[in-house]
C-alpha positions as CSV (number, residue, x, y, z in Angstrom):
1,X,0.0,0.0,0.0
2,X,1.5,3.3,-0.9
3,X,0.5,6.7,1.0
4,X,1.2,10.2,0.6
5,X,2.5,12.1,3.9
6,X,1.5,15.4,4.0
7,X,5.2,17.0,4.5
8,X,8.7,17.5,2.9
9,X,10.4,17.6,6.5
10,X,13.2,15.1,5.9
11,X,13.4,14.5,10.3
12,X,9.7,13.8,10.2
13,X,10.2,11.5,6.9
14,X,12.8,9.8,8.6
15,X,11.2,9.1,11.9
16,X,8.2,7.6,10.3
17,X,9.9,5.3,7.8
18,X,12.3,4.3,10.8
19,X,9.1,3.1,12.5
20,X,6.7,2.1,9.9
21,X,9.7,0.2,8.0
22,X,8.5,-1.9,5.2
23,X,4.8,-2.0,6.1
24,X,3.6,0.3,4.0
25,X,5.5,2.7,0.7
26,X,5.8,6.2,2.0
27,X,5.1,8.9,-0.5
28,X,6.7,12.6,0.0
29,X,5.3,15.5,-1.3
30,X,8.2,16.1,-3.4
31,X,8.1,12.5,-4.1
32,X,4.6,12.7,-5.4
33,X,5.2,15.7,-7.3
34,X,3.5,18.3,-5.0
35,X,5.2,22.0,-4.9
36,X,2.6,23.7,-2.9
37,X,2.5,25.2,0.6
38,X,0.0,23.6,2.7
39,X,-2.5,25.5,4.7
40,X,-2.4,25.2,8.8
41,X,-5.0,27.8,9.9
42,X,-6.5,26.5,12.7
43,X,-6.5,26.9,16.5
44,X,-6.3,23.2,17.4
45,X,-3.5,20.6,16.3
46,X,-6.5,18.3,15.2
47,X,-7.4,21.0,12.8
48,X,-4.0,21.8,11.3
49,X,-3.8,17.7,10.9
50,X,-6.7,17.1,9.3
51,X,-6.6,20.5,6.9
52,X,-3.4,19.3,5.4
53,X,-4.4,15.4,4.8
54,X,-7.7,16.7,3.2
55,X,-6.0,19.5,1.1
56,X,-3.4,16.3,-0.2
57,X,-6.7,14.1,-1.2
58,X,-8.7,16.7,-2.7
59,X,-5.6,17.3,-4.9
60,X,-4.0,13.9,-5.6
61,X,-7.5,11.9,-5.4
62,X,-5.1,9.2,-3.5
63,X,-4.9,8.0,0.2
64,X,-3.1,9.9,2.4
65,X,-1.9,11.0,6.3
66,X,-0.5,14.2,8.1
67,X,0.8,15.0,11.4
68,X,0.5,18.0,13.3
69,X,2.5,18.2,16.5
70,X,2.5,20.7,19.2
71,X,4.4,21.5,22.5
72,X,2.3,22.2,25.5
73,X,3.7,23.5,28.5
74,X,1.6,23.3,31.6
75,X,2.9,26.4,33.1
76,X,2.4,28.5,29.7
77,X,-1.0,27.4,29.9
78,X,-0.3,25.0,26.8
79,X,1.9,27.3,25.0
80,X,3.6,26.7,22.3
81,X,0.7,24.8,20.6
82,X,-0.3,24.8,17.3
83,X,2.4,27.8,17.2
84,X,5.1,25.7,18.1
85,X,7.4,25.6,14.4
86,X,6.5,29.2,14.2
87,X,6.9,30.1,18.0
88,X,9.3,33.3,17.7
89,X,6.7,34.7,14.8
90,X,9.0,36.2,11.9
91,X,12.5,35.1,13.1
92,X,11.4,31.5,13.4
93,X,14.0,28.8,13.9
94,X,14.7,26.4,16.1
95,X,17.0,28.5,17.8
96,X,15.2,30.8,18.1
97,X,11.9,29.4,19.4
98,X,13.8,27.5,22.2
99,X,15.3,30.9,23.0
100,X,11.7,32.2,23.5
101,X,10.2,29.4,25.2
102,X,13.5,29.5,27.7
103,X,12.4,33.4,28.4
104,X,9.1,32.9,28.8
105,X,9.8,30.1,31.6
106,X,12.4,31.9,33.5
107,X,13.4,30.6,36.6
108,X,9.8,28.6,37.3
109,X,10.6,25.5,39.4
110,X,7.4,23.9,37.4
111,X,8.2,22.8,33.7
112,X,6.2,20.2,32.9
113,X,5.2,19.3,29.3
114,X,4.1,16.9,26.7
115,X,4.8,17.1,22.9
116,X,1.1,15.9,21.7
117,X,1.0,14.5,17.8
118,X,-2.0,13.9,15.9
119,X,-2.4,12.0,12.5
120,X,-5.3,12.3,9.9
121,X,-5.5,9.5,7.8
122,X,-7.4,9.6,4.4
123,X,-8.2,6.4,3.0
124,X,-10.4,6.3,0.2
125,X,-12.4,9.4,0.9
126,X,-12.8,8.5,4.5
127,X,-10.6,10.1,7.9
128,X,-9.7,8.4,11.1
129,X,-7.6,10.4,13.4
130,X,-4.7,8.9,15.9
131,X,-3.1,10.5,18.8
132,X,0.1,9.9,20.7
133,X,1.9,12.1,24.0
134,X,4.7,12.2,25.3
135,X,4.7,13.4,28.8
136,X,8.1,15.0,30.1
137,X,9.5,18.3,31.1
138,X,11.6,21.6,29.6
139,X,15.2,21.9,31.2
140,X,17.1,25.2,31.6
141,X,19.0,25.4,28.9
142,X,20.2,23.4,25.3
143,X,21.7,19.6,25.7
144,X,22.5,17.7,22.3
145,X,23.0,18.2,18.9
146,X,20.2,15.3,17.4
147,X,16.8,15.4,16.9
148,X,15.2,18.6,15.7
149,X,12.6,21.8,17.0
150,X,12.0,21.5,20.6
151,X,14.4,18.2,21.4
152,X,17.5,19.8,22.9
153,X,15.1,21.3,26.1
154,X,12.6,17.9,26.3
155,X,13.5,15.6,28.7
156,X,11.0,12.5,28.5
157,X,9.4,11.0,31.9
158,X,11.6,8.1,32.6
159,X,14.6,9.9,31.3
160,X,17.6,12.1,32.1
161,X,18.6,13.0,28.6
162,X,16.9,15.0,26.1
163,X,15.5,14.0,22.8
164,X,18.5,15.6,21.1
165,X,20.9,13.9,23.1
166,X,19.4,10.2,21.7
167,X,20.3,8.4,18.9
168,X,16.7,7.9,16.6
169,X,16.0,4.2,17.9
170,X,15.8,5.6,21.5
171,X,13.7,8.6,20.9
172,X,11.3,6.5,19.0
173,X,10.8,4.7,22.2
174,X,9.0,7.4,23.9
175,X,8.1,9.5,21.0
176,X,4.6,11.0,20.4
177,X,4.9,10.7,17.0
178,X,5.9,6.7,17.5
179,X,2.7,6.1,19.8
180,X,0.7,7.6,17.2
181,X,2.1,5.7,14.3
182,X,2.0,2.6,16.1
183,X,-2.3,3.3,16.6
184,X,-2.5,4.1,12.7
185,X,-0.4,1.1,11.7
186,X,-2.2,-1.3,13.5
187,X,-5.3,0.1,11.6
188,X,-4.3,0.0,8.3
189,X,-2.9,-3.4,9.1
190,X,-6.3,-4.7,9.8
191,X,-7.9,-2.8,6.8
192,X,-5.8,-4.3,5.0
193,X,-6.5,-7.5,6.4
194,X,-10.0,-7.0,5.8
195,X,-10.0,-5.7,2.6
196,X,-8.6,-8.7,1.1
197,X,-11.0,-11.0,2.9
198,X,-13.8,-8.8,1.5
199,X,-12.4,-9.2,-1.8
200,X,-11.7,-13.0,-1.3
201,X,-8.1,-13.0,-1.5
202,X,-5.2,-14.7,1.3
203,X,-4.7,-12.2,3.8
């Protein structure tokens, strides 16, 4: 089965195909021939995920998924959000919207947080959605040069080092993005197990 991912971020690509492996083709943008920015105008992260999956099948006409991943941090009343790639507004960069979130956060003892990922899958013309979280908390400053976005301040419950300072394999153990991926590959694994007893074949 081949699907389109909504995105051209090569860390995202590689994360999912790292976890999905060889269960199903994965499809890039690039990949499928799109060159188009995709929409994210909404206030929630289930929104933004299931605006850009739609926007892919009403273009392509072919199954699809996106992901839309926020920060939340308890003590900035869920800030960064949905805002989270675009956290320090015009100057955004990774750099930069760590450098913000740091500010805002101070010295505050409490620095709990969770990065929450949603998926919206399309598959022919119908959209189930998947969520995973990954509960942890924001350190003082920068450790590690992996990972990407928010990774070199997230520290994962269960763990003393950040995302950044893991290799891939070991982030993928706690990631959001894994737990979510796991939930939609389980359900396209029994699709497609039922879609080939429907249509009488070996499953």
């Amino acid at each position: 089965m081949k699907l389109i991912f909504a995105s051209n971020n090569a860390h995202k690509i590689e994360e999912i195909r790292s976890i999905i492996g060889n269960s199903f083709e994965i499809i890039t943008l690039q990949e499928a021939g799109i060159d188009t920015d995709i929409p994210e105008p909404y206030d929630t992260i289930e929104e933004n995920a299931s605006a850009k999956s739609r926007f892919i099948y009403q273009f392509t006409g072919k199954s699809c998924f996106s992901d839309d991943t926020g920060l939340e941090v308890e003590a900035l009343g869920g800030e960064t959000g949905v805002k989270s790639a675009r956290y320090a507004g015009e100057n955004k960069s990774f750099d930069n919207n760590i450098q913000k979130l740091l500010l805002k956060l101070g010295n505050r003892p409490e620095r709990k947080a969770r990065f929450r990922a949603v998926i919206s899958l399309i598959l022919e013309g119908k959209e189930f959605l998947f969520e995973g979280i990954s509960e942890g908390k924001i350190i003082f400053s920068p450790k590690g040069n992996g990972g990407f976005g928010y990774d070199p301040v997230f520290v994962p419950d269960g763990e003393n080092r950040t995302f950044a300072e893991m290799s891939l394999e070991e982030k993928n153990r706690h990631s959001h993005r894994r737990k979510a991926l796991v939930k939609l590959v389980a359900f396209l694994q029994k699709w497609k197990q039922n879609h080939n007893i429907e249509s009488g074949k070996q499953p």
